[in-house]
C-alpha atoms as a printed R data frame, in Angstrom:
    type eleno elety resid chain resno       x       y       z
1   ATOM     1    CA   UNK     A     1   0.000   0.000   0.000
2   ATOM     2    CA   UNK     A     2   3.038   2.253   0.743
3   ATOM     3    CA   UNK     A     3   3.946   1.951  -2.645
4   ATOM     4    CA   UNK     A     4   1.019   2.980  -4.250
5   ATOM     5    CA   UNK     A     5   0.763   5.598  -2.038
6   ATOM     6    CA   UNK     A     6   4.270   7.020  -3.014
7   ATOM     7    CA   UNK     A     7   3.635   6.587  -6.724
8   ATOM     8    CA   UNK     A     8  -0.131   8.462  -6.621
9   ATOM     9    CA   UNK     A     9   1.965  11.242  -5.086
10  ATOM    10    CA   UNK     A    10   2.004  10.967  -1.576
11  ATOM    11    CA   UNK     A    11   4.736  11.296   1.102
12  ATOM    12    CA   UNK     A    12   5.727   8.711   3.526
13  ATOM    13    CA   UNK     A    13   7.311  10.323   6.491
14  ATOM    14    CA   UNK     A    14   7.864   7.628   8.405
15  ATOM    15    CA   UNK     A    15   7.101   3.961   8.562
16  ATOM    16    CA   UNK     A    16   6.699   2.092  12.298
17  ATOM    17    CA   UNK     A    17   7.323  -0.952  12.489
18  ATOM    18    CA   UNK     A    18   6.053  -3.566  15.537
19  ATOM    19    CA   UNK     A    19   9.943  -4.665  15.986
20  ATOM    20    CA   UNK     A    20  13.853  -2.927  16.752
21  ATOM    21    CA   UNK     A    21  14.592  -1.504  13.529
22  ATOM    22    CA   UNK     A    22  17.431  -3.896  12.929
23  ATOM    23    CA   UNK     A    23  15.023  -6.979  12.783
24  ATOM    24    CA   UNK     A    24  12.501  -5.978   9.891
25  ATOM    25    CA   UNK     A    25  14.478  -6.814   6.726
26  ATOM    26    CA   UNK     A    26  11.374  -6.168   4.668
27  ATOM    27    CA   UNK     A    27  10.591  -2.668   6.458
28  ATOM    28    CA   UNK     A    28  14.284  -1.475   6.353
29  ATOM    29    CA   UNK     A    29  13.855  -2.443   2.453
30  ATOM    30    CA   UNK     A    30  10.577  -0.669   1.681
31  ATOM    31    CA   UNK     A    31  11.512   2.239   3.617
32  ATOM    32    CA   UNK     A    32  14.826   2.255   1.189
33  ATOM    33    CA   UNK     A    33  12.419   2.294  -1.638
34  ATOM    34    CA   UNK     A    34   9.835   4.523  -0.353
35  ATOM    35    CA   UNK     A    35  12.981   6.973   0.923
36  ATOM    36    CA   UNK     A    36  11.261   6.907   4.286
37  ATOM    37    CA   UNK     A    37  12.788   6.678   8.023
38  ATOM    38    CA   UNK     A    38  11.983   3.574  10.085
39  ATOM    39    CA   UNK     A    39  10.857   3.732  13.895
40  ATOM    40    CA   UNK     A    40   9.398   1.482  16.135
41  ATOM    41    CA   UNK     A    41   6.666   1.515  18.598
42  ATOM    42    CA   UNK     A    42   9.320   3.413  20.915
43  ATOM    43    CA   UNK     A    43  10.537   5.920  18.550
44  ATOM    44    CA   UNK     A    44   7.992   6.270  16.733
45  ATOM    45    CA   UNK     A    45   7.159  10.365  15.734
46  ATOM    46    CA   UNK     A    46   3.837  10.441  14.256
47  ATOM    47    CA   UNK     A    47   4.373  13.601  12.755
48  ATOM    48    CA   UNK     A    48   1.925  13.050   9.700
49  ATOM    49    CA   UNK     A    49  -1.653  13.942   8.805
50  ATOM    50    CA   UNK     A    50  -3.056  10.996   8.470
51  ATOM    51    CA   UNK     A    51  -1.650   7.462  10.093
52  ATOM    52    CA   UNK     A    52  -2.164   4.331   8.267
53  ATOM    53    CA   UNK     A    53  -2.254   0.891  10.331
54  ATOM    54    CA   UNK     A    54  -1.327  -1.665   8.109
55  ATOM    55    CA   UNK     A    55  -0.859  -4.857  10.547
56  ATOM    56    CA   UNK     A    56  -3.060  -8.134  11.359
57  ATOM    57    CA   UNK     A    57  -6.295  -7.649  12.612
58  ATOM    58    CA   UNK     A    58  -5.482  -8.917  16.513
59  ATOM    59    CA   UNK     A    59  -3.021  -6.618  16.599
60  ATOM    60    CA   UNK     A    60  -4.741  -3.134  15.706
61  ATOM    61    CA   UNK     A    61  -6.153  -1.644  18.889
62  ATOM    62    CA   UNK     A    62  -3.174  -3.086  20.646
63  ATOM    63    CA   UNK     A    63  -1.027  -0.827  18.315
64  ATOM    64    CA   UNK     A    64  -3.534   1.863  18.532
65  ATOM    65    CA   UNK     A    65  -3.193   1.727  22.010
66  ATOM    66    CA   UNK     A    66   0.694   1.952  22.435
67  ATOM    67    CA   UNK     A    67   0.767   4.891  20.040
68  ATOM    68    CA   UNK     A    68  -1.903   6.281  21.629
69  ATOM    69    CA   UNK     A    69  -0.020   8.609  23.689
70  ATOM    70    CA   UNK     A    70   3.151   9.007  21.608
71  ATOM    71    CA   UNK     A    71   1.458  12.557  19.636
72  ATOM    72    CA   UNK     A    72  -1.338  14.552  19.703
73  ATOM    73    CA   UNK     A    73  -4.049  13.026  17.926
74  ATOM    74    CA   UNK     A    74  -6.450  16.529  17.203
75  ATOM    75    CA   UNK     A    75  -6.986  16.759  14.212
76  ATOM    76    CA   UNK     A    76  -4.863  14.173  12.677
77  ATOM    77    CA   UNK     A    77  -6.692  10.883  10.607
78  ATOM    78    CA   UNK     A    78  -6.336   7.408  11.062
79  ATOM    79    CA   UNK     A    79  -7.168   4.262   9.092
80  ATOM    80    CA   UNK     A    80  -7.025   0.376   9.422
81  ATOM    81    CA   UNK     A    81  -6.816  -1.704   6.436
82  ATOM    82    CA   UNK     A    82  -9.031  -4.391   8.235
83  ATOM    83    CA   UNK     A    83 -11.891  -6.079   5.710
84  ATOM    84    CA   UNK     A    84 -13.205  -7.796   8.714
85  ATOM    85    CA   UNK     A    85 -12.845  -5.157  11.659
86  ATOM    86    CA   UNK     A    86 -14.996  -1.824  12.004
87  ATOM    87    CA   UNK     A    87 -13.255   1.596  12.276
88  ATOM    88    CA   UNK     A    88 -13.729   1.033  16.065
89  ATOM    89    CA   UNK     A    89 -10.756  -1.055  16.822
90  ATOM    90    CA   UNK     A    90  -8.510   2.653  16.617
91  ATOM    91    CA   UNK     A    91 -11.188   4.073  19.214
92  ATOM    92    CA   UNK     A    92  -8.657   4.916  21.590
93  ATOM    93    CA   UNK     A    93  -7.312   7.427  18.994
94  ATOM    94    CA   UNK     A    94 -10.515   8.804  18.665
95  ATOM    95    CA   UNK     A    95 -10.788   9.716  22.428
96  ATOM    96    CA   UNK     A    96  -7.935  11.862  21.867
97  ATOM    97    CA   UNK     A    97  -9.111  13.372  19.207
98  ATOM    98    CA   UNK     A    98  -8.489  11.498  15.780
99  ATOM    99    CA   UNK     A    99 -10.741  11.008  12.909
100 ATOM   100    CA   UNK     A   100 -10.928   7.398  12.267
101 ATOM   101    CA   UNK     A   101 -12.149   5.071   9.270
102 ATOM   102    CA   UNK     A   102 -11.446   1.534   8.203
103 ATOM   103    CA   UNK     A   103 -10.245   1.460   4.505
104 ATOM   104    CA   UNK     A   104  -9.913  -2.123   3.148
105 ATOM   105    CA   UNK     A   105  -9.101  -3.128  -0.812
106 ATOM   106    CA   UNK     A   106 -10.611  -5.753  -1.608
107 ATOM   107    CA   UNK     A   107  -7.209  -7.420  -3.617
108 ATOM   108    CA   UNK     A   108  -5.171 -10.157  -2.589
109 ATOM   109    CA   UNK     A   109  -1.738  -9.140  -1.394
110 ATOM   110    CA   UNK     A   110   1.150 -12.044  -1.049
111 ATOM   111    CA   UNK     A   111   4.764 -11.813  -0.634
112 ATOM   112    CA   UNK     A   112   6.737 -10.953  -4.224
113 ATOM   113    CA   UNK     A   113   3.649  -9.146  -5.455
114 ATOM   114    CA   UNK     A   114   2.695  -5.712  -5.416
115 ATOM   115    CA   UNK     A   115  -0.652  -5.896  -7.577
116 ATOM   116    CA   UNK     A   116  -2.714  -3.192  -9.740
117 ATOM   117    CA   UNK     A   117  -4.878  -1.218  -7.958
118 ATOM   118    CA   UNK     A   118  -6.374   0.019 -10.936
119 ATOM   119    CA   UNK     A   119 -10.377  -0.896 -10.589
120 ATOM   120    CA   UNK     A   120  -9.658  -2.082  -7.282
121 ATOM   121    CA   UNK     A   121 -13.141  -1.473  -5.144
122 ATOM   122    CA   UNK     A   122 -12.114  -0.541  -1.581
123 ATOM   123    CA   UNK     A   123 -14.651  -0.600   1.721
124 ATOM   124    CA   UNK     A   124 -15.077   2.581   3.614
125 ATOM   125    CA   UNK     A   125 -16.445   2.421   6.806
126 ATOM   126    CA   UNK     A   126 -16.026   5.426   9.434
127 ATOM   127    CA   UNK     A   127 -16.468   8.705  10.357
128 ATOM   128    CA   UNK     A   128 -17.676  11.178   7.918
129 ATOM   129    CA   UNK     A   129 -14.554  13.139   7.377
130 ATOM   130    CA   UNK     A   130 -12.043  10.776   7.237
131 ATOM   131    CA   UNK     A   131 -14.620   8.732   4.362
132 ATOM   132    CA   UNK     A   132 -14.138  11.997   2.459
133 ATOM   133    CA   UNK     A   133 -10.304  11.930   3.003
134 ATOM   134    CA   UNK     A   134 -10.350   8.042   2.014
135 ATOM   135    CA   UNK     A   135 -12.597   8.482  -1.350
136 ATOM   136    CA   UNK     A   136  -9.890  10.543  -2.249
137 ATOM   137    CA   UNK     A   137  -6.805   8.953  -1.457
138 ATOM   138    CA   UNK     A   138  -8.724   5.667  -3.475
139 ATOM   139    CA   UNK     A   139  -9.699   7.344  -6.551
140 ATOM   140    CA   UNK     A   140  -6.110   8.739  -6.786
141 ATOM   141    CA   UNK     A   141  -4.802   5.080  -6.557
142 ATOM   142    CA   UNK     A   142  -7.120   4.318  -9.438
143 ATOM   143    CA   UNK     A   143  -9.664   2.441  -7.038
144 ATOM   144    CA   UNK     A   144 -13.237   2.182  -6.487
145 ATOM   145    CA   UNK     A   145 -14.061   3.822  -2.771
146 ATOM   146    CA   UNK     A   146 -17.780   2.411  -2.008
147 ATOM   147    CA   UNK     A   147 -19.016   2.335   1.936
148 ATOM   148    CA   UNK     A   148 -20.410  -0.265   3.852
149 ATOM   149    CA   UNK     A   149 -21.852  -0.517   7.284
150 ATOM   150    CA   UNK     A   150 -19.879  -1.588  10.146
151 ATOM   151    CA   UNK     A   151 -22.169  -4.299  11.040
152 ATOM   152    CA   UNK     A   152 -21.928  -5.695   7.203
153 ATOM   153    CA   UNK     A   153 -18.097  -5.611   7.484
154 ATOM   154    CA   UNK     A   154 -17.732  -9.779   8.561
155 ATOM   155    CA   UNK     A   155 -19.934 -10.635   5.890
156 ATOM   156    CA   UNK     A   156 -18.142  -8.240   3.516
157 ATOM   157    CA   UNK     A   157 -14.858  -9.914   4.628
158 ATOM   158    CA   UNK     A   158 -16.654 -13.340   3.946
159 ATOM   159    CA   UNK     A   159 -17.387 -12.846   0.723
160 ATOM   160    CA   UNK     A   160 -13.724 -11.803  -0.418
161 ATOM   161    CA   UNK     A   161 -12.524 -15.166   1.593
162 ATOM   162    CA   UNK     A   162 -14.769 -16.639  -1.265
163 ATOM   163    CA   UNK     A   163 -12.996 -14.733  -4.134
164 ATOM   164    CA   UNK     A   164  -9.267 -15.711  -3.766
165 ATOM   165    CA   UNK     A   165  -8.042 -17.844  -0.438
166 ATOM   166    CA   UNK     A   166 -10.954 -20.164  -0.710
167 ATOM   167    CA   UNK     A   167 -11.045 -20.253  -4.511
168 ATOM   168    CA   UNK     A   168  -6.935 -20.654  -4.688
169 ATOM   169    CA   UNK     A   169  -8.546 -24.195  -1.783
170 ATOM   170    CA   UNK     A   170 -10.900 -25.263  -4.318
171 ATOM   171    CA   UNK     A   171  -8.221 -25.352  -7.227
172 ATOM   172    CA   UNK     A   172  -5.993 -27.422  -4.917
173 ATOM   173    CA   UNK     A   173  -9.044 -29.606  -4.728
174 ATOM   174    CA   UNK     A   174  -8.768 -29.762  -8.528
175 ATOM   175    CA   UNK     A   175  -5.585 -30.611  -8.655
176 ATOM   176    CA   UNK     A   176  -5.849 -33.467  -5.892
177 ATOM   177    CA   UNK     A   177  -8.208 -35.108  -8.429
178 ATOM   178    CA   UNK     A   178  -5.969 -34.220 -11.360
179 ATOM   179    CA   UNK     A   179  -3.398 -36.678  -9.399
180 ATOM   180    CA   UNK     A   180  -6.337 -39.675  -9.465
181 ATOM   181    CA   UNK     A   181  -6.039 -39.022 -13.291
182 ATOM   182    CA   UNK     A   182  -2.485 -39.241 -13.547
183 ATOM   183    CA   UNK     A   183  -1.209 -35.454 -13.910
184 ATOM   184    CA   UNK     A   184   1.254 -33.934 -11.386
185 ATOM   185    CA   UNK     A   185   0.150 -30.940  -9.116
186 ATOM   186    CA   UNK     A   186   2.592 -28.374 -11.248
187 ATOM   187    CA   UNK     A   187   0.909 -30.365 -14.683
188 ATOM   188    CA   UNK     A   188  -2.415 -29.972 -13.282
189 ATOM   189    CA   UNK     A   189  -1.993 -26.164 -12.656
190 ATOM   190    CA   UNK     A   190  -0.717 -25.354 -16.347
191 ATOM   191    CA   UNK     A   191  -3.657 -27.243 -18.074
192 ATOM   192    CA   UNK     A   192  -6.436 -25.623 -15.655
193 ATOM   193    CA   UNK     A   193  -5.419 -21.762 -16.862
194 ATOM   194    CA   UNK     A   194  -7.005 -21.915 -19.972
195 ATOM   195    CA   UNK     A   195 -10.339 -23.106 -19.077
196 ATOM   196    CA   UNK     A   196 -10.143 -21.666 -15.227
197 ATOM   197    CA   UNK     A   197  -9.776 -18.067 -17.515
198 ATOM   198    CA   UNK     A   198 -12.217 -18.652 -20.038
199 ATOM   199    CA   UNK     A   199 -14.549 -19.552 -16.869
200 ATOM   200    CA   UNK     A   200 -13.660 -16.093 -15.303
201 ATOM   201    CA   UNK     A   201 -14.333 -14.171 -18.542
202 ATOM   202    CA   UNK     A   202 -17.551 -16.415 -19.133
203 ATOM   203    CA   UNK     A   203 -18.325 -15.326 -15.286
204 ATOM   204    CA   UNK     A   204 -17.591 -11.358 -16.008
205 ATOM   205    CA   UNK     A   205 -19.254 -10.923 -19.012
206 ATOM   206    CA   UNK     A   206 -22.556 -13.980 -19.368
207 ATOM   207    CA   UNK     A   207 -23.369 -13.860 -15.491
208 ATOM   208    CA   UNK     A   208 -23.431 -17.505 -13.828
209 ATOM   209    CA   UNK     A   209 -26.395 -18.902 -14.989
210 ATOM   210    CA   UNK     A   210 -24.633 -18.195 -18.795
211 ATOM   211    CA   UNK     A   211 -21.526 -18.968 -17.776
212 ATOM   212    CA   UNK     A   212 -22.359 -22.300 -16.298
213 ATOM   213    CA   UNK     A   213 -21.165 -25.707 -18.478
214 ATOM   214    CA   UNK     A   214 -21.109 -29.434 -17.968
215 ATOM   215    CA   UNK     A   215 -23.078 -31.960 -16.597
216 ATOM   216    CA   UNK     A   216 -25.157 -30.259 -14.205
217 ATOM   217    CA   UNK     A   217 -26.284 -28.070 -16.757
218 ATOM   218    CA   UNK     A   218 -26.841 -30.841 -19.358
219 ATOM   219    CA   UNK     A   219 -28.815 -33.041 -16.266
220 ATOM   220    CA   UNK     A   220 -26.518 -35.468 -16.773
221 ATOM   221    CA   UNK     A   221 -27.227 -37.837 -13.327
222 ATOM   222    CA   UNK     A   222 -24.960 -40.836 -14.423
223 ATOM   223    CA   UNK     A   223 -21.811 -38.379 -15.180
224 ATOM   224    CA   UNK     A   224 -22.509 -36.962 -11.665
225 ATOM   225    CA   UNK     A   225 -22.529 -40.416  -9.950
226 ATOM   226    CA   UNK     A   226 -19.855 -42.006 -11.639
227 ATOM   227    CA   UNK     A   227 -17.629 -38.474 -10.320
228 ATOM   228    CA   UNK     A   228 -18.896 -38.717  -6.652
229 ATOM   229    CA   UNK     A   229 -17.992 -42.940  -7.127
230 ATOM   230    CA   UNK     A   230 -14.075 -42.104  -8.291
231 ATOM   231    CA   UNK     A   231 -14.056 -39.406  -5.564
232 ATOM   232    CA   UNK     A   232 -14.206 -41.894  -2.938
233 ATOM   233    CA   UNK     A   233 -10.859 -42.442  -3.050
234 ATOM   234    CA   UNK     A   234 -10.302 -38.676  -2.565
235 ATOM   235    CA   UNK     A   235 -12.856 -37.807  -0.036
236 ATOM   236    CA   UNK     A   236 -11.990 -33.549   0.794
237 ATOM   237    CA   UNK     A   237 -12.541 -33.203  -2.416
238 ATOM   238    CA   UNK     A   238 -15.756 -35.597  -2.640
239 ATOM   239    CA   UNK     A   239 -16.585 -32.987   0.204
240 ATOM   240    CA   UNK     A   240 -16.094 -30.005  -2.142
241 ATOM   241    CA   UNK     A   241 -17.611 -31.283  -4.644
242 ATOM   242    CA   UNK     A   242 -20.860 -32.277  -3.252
243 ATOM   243    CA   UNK     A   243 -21.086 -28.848  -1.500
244 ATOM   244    CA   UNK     A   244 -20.809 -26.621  -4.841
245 ATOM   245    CA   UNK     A   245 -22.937 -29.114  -6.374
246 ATOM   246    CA   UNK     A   246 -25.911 -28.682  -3.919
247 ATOM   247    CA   UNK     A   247 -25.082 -24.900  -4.348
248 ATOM   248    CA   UNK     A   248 -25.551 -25.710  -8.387
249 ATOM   249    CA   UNK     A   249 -28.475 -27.467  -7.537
250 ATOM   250    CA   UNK     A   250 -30.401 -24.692  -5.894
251 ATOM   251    CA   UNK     A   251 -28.941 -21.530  -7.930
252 ATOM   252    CA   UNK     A   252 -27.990 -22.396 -11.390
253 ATOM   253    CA   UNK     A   253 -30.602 -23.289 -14.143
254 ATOM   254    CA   UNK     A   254 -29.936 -27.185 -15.225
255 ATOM   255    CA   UNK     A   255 -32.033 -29.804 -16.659
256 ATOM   256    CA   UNK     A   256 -33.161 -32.759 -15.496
257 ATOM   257    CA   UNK     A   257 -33.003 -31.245 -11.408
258 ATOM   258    CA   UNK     A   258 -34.816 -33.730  -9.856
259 ATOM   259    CA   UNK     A   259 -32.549 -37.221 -11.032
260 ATOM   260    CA   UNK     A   260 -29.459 -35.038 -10.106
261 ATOM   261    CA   UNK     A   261 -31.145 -34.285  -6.866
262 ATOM   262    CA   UNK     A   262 -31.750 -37.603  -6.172
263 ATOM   263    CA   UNK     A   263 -28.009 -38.704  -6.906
264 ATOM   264    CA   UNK     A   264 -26.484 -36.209  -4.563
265 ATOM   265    CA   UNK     A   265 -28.576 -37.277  -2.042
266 ATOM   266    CA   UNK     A   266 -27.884 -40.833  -2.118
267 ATOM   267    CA   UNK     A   267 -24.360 -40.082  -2.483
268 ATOM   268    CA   UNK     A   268 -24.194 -37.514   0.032
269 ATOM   269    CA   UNK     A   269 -25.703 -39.791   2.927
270 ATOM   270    CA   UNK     A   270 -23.751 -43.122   2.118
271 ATOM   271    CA   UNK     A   271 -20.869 -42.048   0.317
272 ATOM   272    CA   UNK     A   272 -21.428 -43.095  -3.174
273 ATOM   273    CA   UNK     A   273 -23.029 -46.491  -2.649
274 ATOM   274    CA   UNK     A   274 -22.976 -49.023  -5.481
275 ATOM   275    CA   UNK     A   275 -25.751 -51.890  -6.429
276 ATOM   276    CA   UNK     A   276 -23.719 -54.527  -4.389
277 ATOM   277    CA   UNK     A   277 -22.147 -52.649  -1.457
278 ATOM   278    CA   UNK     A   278 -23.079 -53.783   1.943
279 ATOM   279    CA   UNK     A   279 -25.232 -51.301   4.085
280 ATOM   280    CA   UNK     A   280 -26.528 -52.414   7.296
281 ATOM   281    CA   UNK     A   281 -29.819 -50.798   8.919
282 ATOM   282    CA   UNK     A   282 -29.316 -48.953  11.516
283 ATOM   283    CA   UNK     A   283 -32.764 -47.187  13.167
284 ATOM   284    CA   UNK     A   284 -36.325 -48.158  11.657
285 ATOM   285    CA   UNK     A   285 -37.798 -45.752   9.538
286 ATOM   286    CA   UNK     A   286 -40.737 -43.303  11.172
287 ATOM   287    CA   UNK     A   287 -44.064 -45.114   9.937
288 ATOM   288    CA   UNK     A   288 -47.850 -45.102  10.190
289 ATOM   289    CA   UNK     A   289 -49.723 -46.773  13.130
290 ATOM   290    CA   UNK     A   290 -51.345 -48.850  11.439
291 ATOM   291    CA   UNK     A   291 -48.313 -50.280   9.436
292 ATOM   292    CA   UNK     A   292 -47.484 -53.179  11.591
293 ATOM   293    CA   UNK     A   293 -46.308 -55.814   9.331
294 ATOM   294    CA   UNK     A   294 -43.729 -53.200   7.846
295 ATOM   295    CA   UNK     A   295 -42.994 -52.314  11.399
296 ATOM   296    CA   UNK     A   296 -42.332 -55.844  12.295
297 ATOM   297    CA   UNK     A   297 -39.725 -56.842   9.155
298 ATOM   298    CA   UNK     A   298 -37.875 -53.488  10.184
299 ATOM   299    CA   UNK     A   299 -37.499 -54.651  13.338
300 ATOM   300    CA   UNK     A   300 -36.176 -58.198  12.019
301 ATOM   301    CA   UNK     A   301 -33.771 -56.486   9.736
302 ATOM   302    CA   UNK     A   302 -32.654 -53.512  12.284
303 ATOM   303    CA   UNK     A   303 -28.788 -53.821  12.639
304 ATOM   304    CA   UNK     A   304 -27.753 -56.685   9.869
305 ATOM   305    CA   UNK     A   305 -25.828 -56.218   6.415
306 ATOM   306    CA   UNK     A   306 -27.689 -56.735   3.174
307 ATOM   307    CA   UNK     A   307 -26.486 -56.108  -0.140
308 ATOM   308    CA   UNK     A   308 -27.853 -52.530  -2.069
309 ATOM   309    CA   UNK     A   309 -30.147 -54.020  -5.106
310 ATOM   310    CA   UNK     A   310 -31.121 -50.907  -6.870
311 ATOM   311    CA   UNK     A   311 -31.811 -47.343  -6.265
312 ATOM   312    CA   UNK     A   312 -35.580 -45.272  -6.999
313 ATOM   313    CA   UNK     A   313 -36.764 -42.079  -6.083
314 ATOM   314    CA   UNK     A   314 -34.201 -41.369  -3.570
315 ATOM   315    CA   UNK     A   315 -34.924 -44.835  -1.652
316 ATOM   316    CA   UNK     A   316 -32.004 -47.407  -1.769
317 ATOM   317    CA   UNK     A   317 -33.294 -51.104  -2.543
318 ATOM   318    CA   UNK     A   318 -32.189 -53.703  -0.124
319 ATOM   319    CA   UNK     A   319 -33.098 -57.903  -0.660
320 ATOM   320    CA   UNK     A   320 -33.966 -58.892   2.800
321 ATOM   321    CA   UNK     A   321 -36.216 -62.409   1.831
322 ATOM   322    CA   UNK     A   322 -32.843 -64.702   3.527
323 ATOM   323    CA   UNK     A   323 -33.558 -62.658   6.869
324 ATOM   324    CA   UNK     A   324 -37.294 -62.255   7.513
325 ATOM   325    CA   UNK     A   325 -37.578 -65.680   6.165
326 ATOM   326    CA   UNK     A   326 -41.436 -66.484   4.284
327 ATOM   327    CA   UNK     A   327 -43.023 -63.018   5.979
328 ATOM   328    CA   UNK     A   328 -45.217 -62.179   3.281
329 ATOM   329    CA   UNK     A   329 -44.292 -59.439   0.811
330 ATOM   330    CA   UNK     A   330 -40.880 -58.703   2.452
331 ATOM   331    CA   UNK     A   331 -38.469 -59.890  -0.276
332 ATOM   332    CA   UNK     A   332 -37.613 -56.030  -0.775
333 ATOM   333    CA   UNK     A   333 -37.521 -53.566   0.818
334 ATOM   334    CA   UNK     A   334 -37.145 -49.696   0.106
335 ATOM   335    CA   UNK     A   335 -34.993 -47.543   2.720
336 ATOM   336    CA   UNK     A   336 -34.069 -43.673   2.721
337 ATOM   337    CA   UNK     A   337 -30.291 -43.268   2.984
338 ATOM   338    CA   UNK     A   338 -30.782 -42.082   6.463
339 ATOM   339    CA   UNK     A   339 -31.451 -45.262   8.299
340 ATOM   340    CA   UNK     A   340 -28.511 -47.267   6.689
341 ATOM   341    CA   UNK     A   341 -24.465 -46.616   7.171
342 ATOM   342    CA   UNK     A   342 -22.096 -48.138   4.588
343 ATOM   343    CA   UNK     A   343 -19.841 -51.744   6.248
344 ATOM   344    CA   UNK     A   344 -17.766 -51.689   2.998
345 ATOM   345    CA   UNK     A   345 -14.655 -49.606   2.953
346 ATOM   346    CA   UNK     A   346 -14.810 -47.903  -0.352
347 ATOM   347    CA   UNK     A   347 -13.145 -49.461  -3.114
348 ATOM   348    CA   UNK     A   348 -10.069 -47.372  -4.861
């Protein structure tokens, strides 16, 4: 952020760093390239308009507080760069007299980077002046100031989780289950670019439901099923998988919904259970008074291992004829995935 800063034409007097001066390497070498002093929390001088608290969230309002009484705060500004935390973690400085706003870009930032912040939209949340002073300082960086309600700032924070740490998870998903195909992790993340940025365009300029491809969207049930089987053998990323799918399920247009439906929720419950697997029954089904005879081959059946014989309408076919012996009609029976647990391990 410093070095935006210094190229949109701002000074740097001073940068403070948490540690002795001699232990930053990477403060002593910005401040090199910014032209800027280093201090620490002892030295520190605070002699510019506006202070800018660049640190992890756990340690703001302790730094707010230790520099609390190292200046006179009237009518100087401070800022947080907290996506998470409202402007009230510097409310110390505020007692004494500072304007205070949270000011958050919502960009990822990692170590041998310094990304555009061209188009960047940034989160204002504060008092009234020091929003005008941010707007400001963000449109001269080339960003998009927009505020948002302290108590929308976690769910703000949330969302942005969603657009690049948990997306950069799901792509190591990918690239788990590229290794059940044969391809190496570095392999995996070559041959994904071209589709993952053809998605992202898709994304940007269609809109999801548009943008959305593949069997889901086709209703393809059997595709799904025989990718939830092979994931057994990977089960994180069965995880993932039938999470986004339920997400596809209930947000994205797609045909045949209620076969695909059906599939994740046999697969979900028993983990991808086969015609042959062994299941064993483990509570009896709710039923109707006055169904007694069912009642009684539950009961019969209630913790033994039968073999799954088919699947329909969400209900999981068992043969149970060799247990309840000549009981009238009770050859089959139909089960919801609920009231069974798998015995076999699955198969890889």
């Amino acid at each position: 952020m410093a070095q935006h800063l210094r190229r949109a034409g701002y000074t740097i007097t001073e940068l403070v760093s948490p540690k002795r001066t001699g232990s930053n390497r990477r403060t002593r070498s910005l401040a090199a390239t910014l032209g800027a002093p280093v201090s620490n929390l002892d030295n520190a001088v605070l002699n510019a308009n506006l202070v800018w608290f660049c640190v992890p969230d756990r340690q703001i309002a302790v730094a707010a507080s230790l520099l609390a009484k190292k200046t006179n705060w009237s009518r100087k500004t401070a800022f947080h760069s907290s996506g998470a935390l409202p402007s009230g973690e510097l409310a110390v400085l505020r007692q004494r007299g500072a304007a205070i706003a949270s000011v958050h870009p919502m960009m990822t930032f990692v170590r041998g980077t310094v990304p555009s912040l061209q188009g960047v939209p940034f989160a204002l949340e504060g008092d009234l002046a020091p929003l005008r002073i941010a707007q400001k300082i963000v449109r001269n960086l080339g960003g998009l100031p927009f505020k948002i309600a302290a108590k929308h700032k976690v769910a703000y924070h949330a969302w942005g989780a969603f657009a690049s740490p948990l997306l950069i998870a799901l792509l190591v998903s990918a690239e788990q289950v590229a290794r059940a195909a044969g391809l190496s992790a570095a392999d995996a993340r070559k041959k994904m670019l071209p589709i993952l940025k053809q998605t992202i365009g898709n994304y940007a300029r269609l809109g999801p439901a548009r943008a959305s491809s593949g069997p889901f969207v086709r209703g393809d049930a059997e595709t799904v099923r025989k990718h939830l089987k092979i994931l057994r053998a990977i089960p994180e990323a069965r995880e993932v998988y039938l999470a986004l799918a339920q997400v596809t399920l209930r947000s994205l247009p797609m045909q045949n919904k209620s076969s695909l439906r059906q599939i994740l929720s046999l697969m979900s419950a028993l983990g991808a259970v086969e015609v042959g697997d062994r299941v064993r029954i483990i509570e009896v089904p709710p039923l109707k008074p006055t169904e007694h005879r069912t009642h009684t081959i539950f009961q019969r059946c209630l913790g033994k291992v039968f073999r799954v014989a088919g699947f329909q309408k969400g209900l999981i076919e068992l043969q149970v004829g060799r247990v309840v012996g000549r009981f009238p009609g009770a050859e089959t029976i139909w089960v919801e995935p609920e009231f069974l647990e798998r015995v076999d391990s699955p198969r890889r």
